[in-house]
SERO-4910 file (N, C-alpha, C, O; in steps of 0.05 Angstrom, whole numbers):
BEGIN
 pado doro    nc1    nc2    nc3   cac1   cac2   cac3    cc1    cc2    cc3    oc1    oc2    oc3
  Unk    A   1322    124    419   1350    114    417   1356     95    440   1373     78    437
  Unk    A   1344     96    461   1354     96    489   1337     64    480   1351     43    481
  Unk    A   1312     63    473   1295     28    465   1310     20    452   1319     -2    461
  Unk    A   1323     28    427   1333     14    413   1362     -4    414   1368    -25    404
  Unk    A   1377     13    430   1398      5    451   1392    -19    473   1411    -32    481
  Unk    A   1365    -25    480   1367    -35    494   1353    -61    487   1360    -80    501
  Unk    A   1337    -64    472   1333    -88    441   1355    -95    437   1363   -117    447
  Unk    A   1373    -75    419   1398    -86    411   1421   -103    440   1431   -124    433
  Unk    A   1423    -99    451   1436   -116    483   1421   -143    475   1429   -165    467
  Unk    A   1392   -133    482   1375   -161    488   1384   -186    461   1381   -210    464
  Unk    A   1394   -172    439   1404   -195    412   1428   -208    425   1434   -231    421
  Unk    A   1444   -191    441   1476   -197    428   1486   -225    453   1478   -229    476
  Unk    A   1501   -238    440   1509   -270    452   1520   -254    481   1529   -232    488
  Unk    A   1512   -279    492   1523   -276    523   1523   -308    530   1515   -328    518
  Unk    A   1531   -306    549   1531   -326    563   1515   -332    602   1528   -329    623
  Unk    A   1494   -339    601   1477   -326    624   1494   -343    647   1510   -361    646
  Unk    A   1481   -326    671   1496   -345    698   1466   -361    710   1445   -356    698
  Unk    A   1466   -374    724   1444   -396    740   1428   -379    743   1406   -379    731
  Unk    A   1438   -355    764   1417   -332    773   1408   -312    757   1393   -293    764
  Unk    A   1417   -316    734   1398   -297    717   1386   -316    693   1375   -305    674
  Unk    A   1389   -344    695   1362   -354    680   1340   -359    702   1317   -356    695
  Unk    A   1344   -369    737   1323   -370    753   1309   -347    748   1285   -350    743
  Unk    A   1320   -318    747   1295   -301    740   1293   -296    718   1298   -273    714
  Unk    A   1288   -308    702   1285   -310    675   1253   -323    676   1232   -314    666
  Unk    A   1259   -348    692   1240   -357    693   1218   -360    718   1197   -373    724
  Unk    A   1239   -334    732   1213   -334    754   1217   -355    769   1195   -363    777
  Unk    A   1238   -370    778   1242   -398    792   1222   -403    814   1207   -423    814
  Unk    A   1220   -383    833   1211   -394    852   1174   -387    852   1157   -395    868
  Unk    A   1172   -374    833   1143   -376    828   1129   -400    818   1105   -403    812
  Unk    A   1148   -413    817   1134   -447    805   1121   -468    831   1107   -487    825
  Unk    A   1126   -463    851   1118   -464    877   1088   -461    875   1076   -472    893
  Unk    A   1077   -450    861   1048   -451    860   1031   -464    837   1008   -459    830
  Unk    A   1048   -480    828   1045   -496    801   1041   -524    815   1027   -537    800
  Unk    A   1044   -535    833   1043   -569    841   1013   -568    853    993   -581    844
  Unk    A   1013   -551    873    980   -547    877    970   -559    863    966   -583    865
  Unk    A    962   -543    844    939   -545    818    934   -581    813    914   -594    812
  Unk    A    967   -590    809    964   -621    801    948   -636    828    930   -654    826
  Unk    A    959   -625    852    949   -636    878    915   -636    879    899   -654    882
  Unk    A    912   -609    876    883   -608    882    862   -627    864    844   -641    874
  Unk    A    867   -623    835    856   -632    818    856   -670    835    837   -683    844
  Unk    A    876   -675    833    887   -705    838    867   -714    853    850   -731    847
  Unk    A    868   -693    885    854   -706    908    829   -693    902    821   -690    925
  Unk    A    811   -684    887    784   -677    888    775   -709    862    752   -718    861
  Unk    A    797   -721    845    798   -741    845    792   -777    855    787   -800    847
  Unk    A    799   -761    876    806   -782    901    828   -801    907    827   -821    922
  Unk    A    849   -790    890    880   -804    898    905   -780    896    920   -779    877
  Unk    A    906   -761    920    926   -741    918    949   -752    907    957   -737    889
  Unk    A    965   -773    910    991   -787    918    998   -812    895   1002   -835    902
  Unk    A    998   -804    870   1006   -821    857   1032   -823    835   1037   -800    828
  Unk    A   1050   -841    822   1075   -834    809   1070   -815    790   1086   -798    784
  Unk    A   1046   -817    781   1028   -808    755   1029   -781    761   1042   -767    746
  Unk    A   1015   -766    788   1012   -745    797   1041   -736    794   1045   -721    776
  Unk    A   1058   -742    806   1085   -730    812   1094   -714    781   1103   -691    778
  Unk    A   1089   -732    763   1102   -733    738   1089   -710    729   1103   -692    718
  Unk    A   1058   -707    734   1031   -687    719   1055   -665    732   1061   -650    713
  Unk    A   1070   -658    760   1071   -636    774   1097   -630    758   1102   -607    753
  Unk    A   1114   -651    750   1135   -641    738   1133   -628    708   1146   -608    700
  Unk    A   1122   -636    701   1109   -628    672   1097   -599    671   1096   -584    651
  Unk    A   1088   -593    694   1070   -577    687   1090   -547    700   1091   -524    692
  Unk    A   1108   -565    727   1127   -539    728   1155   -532    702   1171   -512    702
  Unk    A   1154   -552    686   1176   -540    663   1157   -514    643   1162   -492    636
  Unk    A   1130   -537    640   1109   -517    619   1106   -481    631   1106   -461    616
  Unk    A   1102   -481    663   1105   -454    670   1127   -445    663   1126   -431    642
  Unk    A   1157   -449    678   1189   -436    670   1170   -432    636   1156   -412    632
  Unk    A   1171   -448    621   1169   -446    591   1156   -414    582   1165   -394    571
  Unk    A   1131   -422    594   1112   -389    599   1133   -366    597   1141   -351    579
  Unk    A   1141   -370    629   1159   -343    641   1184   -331    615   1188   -309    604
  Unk    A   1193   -351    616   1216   -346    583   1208   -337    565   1221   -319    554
  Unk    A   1183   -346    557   1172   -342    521   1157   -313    533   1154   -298    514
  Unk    A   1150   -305    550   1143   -287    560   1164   -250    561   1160   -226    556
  Unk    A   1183   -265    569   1213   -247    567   1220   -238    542   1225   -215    536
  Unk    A   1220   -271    520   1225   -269    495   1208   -248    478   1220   -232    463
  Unk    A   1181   -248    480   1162   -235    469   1163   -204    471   1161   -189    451
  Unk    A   1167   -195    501   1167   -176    511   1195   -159    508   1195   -139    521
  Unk    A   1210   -163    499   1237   -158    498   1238   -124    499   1248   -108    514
  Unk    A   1222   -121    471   1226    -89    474   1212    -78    489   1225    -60    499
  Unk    A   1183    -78    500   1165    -74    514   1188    -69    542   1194    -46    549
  Unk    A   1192    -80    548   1206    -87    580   1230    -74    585   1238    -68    607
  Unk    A   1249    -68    553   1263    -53    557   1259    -20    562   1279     -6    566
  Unk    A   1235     -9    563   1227     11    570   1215     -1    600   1231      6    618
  Unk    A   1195    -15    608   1182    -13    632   1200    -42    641   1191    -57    624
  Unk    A   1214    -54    651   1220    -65    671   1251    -71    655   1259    -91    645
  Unk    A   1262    -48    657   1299    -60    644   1313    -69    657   1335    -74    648
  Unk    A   1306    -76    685   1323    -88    704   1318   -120    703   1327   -134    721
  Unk    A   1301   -134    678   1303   -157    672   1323   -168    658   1339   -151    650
  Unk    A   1329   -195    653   1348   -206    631   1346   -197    617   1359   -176    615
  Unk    A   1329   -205    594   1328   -198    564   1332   -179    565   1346   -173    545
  Unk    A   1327   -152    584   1329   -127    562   1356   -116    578   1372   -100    567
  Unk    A   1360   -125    599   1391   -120    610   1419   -121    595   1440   -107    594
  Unk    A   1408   -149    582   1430   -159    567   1436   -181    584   1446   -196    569
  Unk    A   1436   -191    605   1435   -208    608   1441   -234    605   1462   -247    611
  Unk    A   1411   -244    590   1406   -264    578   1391   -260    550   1368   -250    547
  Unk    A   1407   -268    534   1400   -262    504   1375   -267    500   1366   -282    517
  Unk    A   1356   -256    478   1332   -260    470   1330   -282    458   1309   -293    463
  Unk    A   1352   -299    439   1352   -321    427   1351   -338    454   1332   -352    461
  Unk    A   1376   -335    470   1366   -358    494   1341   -358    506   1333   -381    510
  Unk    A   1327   -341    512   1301   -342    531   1286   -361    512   1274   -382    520
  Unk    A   1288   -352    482   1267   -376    458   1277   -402    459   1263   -421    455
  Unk    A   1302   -404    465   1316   -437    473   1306   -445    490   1294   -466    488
  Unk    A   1308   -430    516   1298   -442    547   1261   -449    547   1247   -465    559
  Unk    A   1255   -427    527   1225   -438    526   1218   -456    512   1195   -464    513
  Unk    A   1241   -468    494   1226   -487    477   1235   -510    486   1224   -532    481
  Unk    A   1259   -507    500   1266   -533    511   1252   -534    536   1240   -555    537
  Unk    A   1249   -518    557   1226   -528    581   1198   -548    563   1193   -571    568
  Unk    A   1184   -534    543   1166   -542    533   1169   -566    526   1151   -582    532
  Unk    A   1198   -579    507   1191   -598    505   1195   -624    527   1186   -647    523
  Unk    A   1209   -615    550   1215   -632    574   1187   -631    583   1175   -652    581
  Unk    A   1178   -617    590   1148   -616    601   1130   -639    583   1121   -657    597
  Unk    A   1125   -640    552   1112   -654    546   1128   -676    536   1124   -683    513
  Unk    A   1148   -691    551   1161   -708    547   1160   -726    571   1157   -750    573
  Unk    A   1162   -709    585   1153   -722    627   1126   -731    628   1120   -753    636
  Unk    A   1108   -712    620   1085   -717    616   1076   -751    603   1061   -767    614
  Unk    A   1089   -756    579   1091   -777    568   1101   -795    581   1089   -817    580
  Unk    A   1126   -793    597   1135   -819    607   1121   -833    628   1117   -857    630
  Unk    A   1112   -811    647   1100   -820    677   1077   -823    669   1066   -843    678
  Unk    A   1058   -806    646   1027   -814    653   1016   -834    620    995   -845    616
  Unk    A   1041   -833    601   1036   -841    570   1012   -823    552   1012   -799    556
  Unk    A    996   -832    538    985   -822    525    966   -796    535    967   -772    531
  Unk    A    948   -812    551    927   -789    564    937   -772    575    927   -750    570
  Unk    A    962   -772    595    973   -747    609    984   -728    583    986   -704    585
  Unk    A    991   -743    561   1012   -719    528    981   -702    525    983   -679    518
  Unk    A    952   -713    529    936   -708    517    917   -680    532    900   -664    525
  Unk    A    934   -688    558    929   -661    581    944   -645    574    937   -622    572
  Unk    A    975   -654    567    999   -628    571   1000   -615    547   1011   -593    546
  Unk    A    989   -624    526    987   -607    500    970   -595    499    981   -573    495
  Unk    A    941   -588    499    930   -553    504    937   -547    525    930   -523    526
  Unk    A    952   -554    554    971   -535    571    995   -523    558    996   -500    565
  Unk    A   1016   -528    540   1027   -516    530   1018   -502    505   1032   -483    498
  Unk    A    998   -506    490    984   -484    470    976   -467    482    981   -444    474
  Unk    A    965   -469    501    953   -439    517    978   -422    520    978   -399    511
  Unk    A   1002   -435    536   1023   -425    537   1025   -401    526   1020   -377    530
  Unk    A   1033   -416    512   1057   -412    475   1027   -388    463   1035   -365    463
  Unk    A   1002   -391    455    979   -380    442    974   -345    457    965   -324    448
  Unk    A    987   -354    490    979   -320    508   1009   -313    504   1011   -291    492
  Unk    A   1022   -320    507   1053   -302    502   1053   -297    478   1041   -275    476
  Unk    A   1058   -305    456   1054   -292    433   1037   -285    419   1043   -280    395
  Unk    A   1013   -282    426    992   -258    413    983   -257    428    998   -242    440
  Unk    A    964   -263    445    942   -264    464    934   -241    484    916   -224    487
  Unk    A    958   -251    496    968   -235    514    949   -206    520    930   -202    535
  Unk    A    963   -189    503    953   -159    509    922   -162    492    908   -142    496
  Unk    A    912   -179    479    885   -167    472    858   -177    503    864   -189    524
  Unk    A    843   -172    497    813   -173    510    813   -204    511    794   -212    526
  Unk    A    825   -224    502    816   -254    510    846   -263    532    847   -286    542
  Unk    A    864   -247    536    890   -251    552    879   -257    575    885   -281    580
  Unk    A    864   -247    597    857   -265    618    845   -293    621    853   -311    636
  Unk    A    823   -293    601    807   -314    600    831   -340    584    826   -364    589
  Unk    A    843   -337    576    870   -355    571    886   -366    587    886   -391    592
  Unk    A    900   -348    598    915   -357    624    891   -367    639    889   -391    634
  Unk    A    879   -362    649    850   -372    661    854   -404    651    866   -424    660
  Unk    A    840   -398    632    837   -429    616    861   -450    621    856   -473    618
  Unk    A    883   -444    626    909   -452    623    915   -464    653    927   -485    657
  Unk    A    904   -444    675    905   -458    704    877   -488    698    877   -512    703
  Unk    A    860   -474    688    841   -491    694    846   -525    682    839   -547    690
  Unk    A    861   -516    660    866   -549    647    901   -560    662    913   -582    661
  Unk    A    906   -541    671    918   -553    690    928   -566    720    948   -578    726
  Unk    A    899   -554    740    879   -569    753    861   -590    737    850   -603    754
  Unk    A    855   -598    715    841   -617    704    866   -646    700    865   -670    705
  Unk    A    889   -623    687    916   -653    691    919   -668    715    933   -688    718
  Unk    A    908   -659    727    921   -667    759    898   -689    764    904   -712    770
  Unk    A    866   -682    760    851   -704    760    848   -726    744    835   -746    750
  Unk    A    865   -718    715    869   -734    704    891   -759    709    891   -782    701
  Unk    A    905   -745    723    929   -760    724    927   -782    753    943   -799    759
  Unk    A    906   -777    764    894   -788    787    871   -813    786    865   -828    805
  Unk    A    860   -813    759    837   -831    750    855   -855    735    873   -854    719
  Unk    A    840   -879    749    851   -902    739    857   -910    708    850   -893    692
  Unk    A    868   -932    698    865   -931    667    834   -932    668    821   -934    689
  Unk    A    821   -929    640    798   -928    633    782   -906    621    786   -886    635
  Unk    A    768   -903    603    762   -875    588    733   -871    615    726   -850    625
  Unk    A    723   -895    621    693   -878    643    716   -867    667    717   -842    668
  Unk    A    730   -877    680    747   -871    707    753   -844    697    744   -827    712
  Unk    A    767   -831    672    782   -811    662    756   -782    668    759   -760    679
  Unk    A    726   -797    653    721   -779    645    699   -770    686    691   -748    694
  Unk    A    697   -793    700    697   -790    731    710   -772    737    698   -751    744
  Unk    A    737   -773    738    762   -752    751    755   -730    738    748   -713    754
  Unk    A    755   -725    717    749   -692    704    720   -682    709    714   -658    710
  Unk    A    702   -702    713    680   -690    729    686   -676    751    680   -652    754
  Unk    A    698   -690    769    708   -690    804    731   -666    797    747   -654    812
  Unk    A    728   -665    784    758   -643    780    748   -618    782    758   -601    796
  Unk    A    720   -612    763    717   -593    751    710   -564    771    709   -541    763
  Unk    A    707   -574    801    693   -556    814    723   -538    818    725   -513    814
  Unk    A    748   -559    831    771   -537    841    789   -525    821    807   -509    825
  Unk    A    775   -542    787    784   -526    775    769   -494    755    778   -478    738
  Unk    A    751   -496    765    740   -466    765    748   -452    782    753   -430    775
  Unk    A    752   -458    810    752   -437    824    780   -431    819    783   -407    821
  Unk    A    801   -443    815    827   -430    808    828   -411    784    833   -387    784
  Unk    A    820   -430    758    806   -408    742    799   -375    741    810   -355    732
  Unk    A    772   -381    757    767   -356    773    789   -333    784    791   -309    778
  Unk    A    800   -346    797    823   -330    810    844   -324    796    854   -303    803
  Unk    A    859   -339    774    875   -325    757    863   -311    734    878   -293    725
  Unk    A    841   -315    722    821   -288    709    828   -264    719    836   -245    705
  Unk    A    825   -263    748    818   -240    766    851   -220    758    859   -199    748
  Unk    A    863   -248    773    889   -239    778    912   -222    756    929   -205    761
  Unk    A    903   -237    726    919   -227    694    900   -206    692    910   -191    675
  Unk    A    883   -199    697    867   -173    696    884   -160    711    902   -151    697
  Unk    A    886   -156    732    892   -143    754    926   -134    744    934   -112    753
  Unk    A    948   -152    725    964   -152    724    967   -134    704    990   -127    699
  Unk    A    948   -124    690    955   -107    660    954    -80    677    952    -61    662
  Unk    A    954    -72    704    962    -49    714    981    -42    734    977    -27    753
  Unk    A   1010    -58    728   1024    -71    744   1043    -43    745   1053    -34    765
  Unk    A   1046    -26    708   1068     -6    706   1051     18    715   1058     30    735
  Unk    A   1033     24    704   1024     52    705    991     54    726    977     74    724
  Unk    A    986     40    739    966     32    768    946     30    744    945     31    719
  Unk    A    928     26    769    893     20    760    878     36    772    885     46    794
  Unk    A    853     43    758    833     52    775    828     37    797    838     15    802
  Unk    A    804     52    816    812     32    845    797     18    836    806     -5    839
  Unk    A    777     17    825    748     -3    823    764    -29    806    749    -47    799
  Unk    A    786    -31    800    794    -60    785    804    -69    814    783    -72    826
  Unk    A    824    -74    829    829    -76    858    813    -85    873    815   -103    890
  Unk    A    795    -71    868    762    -66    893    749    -95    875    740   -114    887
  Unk    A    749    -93    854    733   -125    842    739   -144    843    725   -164    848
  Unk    A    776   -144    836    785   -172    843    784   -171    869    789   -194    877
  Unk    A    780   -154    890    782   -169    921    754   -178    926    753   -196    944
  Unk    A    727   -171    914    710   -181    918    701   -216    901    686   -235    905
  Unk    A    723   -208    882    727   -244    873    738   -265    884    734   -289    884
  Unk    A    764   -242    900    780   -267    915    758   -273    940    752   -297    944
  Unk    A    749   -257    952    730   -272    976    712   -287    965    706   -310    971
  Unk    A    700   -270    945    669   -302    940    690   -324    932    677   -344    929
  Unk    A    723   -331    925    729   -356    910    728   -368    948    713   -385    957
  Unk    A    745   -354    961    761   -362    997    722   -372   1005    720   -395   1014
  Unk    A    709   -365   1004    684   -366   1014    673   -393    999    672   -413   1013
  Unk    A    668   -395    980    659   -422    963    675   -444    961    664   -465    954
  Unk    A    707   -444    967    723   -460    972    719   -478   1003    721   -503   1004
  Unk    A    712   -456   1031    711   -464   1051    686   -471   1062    687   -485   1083
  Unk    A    663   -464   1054    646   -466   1059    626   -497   1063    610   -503   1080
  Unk    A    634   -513   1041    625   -528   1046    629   -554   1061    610   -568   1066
  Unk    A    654   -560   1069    668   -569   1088    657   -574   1114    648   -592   1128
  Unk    A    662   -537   1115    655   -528   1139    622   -526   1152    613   -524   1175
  Unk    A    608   -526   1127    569   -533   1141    572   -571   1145    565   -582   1166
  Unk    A    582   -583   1126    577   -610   1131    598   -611   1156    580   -616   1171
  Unk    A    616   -611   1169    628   -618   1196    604   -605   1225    598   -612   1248
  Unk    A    595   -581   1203    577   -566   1238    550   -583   1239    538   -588   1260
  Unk    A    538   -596   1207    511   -610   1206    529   -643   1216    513   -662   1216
  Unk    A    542   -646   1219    552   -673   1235    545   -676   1254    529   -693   1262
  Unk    A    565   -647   1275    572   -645   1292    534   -637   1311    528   -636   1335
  Unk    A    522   -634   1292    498   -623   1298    471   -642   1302    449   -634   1311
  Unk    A    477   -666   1294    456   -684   1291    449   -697   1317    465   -706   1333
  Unk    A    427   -698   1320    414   -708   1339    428   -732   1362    433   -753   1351
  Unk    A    434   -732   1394    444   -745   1397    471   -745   1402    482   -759   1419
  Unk    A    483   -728   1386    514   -713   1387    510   -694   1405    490   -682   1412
  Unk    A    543   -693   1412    543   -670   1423    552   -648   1406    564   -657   1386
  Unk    A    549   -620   1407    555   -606   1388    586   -584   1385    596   -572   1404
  Unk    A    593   -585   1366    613   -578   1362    640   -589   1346    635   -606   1329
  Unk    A    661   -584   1348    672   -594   1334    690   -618   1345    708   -631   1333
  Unk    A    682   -621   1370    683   -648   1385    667   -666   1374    675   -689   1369
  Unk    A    645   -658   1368    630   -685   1356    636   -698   1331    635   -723   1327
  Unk    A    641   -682   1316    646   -691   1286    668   -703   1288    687   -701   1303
  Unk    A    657   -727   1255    692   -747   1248    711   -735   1257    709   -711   1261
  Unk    A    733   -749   1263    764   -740   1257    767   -726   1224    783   -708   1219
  Unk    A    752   -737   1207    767   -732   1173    746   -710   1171    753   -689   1159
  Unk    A    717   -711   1183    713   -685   1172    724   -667   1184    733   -648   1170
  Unk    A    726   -665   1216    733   -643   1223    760   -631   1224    767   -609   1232
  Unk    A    778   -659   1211    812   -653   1212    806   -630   1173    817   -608   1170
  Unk    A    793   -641   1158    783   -625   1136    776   -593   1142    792   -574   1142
  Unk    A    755   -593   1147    743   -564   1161    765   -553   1173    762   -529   1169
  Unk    A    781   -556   1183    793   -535   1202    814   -536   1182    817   -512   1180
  Unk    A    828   -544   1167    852   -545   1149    833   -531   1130    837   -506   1132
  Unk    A    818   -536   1117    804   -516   1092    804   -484   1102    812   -466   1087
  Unk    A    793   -479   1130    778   -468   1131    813   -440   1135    813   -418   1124
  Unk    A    836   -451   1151    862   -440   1154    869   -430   1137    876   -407   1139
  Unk    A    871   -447   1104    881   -448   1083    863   -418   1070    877   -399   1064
  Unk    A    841   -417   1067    821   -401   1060    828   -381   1072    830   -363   1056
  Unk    A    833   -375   1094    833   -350   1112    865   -338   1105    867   -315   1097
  Unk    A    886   -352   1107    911   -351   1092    918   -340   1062    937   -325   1056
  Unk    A    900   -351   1044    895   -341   1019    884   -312   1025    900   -293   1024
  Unk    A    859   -308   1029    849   -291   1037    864   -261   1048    864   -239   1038
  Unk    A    878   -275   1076    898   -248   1086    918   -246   1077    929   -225   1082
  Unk    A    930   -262   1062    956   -250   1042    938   -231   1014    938   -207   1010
  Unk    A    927   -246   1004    925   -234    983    895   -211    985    890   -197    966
  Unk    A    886   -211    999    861   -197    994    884   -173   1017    892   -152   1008
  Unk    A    890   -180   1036    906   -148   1045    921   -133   1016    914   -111   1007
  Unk    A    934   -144   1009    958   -134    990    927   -111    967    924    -87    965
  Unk    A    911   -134    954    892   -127    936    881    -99    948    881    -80    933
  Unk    A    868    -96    981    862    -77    989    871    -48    996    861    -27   1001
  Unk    A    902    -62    994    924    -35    991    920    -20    971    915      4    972
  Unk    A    921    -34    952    921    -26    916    886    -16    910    876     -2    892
  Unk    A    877    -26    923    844     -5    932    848     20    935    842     39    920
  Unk    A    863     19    966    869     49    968    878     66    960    870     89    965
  Unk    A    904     58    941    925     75    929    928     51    905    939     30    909
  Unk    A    920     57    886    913     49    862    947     55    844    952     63    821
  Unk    A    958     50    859    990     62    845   1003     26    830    992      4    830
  Unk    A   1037     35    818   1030     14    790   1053      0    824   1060    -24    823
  Unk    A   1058     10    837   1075    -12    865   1056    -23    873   1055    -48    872
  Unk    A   1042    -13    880   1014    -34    901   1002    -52    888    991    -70    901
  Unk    A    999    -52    859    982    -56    842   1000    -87    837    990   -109    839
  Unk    A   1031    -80    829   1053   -101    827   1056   -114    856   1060   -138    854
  Unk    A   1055   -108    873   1057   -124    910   1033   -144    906   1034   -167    913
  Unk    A   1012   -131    892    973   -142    894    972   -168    879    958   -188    884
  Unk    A    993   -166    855    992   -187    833   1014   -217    841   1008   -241    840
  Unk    A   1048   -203    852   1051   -219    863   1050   -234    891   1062   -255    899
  Unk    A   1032   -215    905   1010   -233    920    995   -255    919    992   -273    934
  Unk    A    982   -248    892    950   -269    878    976   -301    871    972   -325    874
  Unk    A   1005   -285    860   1013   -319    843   1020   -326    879   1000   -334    891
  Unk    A   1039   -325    892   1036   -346    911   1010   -347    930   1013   -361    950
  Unk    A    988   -337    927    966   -351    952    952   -370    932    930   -379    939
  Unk    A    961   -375    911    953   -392    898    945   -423    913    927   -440    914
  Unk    A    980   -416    926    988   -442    945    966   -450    968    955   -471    969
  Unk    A    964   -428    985    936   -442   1005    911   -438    989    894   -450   1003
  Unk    A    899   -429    969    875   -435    952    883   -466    948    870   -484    960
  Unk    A    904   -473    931    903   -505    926    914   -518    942    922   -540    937
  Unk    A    916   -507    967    917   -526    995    884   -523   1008    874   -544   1015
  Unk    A    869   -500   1010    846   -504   1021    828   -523   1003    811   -536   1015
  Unk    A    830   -526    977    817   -545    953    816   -571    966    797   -584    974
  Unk    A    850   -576    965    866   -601    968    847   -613    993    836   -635    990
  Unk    A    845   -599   1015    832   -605   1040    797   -610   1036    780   -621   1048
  Unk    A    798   -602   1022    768   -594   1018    758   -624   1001    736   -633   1004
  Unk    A    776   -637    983    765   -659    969    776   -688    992    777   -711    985
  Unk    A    783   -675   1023    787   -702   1035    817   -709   1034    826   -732   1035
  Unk    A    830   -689   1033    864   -700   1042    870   -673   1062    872   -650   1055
  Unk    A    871   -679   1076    877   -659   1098    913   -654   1107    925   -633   1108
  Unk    A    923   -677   1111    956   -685   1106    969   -674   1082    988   -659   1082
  Unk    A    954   -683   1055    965   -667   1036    966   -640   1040    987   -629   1046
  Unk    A    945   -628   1039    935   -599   1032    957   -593   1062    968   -571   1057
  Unk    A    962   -598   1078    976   -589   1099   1001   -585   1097   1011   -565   1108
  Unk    A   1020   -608   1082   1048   -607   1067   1043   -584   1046   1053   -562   1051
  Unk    A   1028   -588   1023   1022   -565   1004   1030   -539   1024   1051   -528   1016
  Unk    A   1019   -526   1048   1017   -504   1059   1039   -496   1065   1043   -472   1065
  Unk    A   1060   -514   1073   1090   -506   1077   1102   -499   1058   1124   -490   1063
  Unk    A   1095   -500   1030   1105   -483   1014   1099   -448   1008   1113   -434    994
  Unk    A   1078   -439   1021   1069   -410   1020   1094   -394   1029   1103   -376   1015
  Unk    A   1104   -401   1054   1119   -389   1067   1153   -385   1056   1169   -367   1051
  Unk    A   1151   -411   1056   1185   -409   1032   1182   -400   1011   1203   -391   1003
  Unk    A   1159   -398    993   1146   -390    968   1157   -353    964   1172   -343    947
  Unk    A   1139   -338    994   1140   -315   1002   1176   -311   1011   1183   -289   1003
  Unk    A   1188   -319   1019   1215   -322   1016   1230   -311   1002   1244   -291    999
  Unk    A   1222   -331    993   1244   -328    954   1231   -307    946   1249   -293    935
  Unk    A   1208   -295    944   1202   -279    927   1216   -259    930   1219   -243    911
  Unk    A   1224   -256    948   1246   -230    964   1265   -224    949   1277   -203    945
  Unk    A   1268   -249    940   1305   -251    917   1292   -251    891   1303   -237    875
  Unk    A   1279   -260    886   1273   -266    861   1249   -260    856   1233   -276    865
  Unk    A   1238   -236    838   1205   -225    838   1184   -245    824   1193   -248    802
  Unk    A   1168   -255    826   1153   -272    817   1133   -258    794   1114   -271    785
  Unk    A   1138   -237    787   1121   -224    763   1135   -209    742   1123   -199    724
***
């Protein structure tokens, strides 16, 4: 009686306030959505373009879009395990959350079109099928990680796309150059939507204990290479050694990758290691929205890692305000 009551709320007209569509949509979890365009861009080799900006706006309506159609979907589900949301509060109506997601969606692939034209519509549309394909079915079966997965990954690929000059060889350059920071994000949200299907009722420890051994091999393969080519610089015959010797760009790189990595790492691999120990569904929820904002220094250590060190360094001032907000507003 007590579900059905609370379905029934989630139908009835209301009228929402600002602060209960931002958590609707998870506002300030979108903070980890520009990255992705950044990194892709500058593994590219042009962080900083109108094009880029546009890929970042696009791609933060397509997430809100997610978060909504996500609420929408879940309506009754949530009115048992998380009723302190909109939809099942009452809130914000279940019809609105399907408004807000279809209208984010179509602003997203409308921005997309204006700033990048054709090729960027041709990025943002399997980013919004994935969407739209894991919230309404996907989701809870055996292919729901590898989706969302897929969904960061082609959207680290927008970002290189949106970075490659006109031309179908330049296009298909950038998505080469792309492909490395967009696995390893990949990687890490696989880990992470795994990790999230034990958010109500915990996990065994060994799911915890795996994704923390994923997040280090990602923090480890991200920094690593940076960091041997600045020490084989700094190492060559003739030099003196250290990190005095090496370029300014490699070694202003290396030490920004290497911060960003270690940052990722101790936010989110502490939180992950908590939820090791005590495999409970709090630690397990702290562990997850952990993984969405260290998103931010993963696609700042990337960002650094393809040769923008300035970027990836502005990128990093968002972790902190990111972690902020989350205070007010839960990011999962």
């Amino acid at each position: 009686m007590k579900d059905r009551k609370a379905a029934f709320r989630s139908d009835s007209p209301s009228r929402p306030r600002l602060s209960d569509l931002a958590r609707l949509v998870r506002a300030p979890a979108a903070l980890s959505v520009p990255g992705d365009i950044l990194a892709g861009a500058a593994a590219a080799g042009t962080p900083w373009r109108p094009r880029t900006l546009g890929a970042m706006g696009s791609s933060v309506c397509l997430y809100w879009a997610g978060m909504a159609l996500n609420d929408y979907a879940d309506a009754t589900v949530d009115a048992v395990e998380r009723p302190e949301r909109p939809v099942p509060s009452g809130r914000v109506s279940r019809r609105t959350a399907l408004a807000v997601a279809t209208g984010l969606t179509a602003a997203g692939l409308g921005l997309a079109r204006a700033s990048g034209g054709r090729r960027a519509l041709l990025g943002a549309l399997p980013l919004a099928g994935l969407v739209w394909a894991y919230d309404l079915g996907l989701k809870a079966g055996p292919a729901g990680p590898a989706v969302m997965a897929a969904a960061r990954t082609v959207d680290v690929l927008s970002g290189a796309l949106a970075a490659a000059p006109d031309g179908g060889g330049d296009a298909a350059t950038a998505l080469r150059r792309g492909a490395g920071p967009a696995l390893l994000v990949g990687v890490h949200t696989y880990t992470l939507t795994a990790l999230s299907r034990h958010e109500i009722s915990g996990a065994p420890a060994r799911v915890p204990a795996t994704t923390l051994a994923a997040s280090t091999a990602t923090a480890l393969a991200t920094a690593a290479a940076p960091v041997l080519r600045a020490a084989r610089e700094g190492g060559r015959p003739g030099s003196r050694t250290g990190i005095g010797a090496m370029s300014a760009a490699a070694g202003s790189a290396a030490v920004v990758t290497a911060a960003a990595a270690l940052t990722y790492l101790g936010t989110y691999g502490t939180a992950q290691l908590k939820a090791a120990l005590r495999p409970s569904g709090e630690n397990v929820r702290g562990a997850v929205g952990a993984g969405i904002l260290a998103l931010v220094p993963l696609q700042a250590a990337l960002t650094a890692r393809a040769g923008a060190p300035a970027a990836a360094t502005a990128l990093g001032l968002a972790h902190p305000l990111a972690r902020r907000l989350a205070r007010r507003i839960s990011p999962t």
